[in-house]
C-alpha positions, 0 to 999 in steps of 0.5 A: 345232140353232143357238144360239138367238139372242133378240130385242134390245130394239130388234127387239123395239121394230121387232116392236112397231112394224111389228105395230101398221102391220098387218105379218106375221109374215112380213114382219117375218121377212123385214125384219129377217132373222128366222126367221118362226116366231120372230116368231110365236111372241114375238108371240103369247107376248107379245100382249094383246088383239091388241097385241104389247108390247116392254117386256113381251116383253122383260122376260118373256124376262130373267126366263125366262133368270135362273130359268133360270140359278138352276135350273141353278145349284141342279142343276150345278156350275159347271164343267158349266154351261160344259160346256152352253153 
């Protein structure tokens, strides 16, 4: 498996946009070169009531990835960090 590679603010702003114009998920994949199951999945994690929210969206995945940072830091040593990525 690939690096995973996140969603910019700015695709996430294009998600948001096409989303409210009535766009699938899978057409919004095929516009911006996306896997179809990534723009589902960011959608749906990140949709209240039907509306999908950039800002929101964005800001959950940076918190996501720092307490992701402060948990691998507790348990490994740097040096085996770098190993990981």
């Amino acid at each position: 498996m690939g690096k995973v590679k996140h969603f910019t603010f700015e695709e996430r702003k294009k998600i948001e946009e096409m989303h409210k114009q009535g766009f699938t998920a899978g057409s919004i994949a095929r516009i911006m070169n996306r896997s179809k199951t990534g723009i589902q999945s960011d959608i749906r994690k990140n949709s209240s009531k039907g509306f999908y929210d950039a800002k929101k969206a964005h800001e959950h995945c940076k918190f996501n990835m720092e307490n992701r940072t402060k948990k691998l830091q507790k348990e490994f040593s740097q040096e085996e960090i770098s190993k990981i990525n």
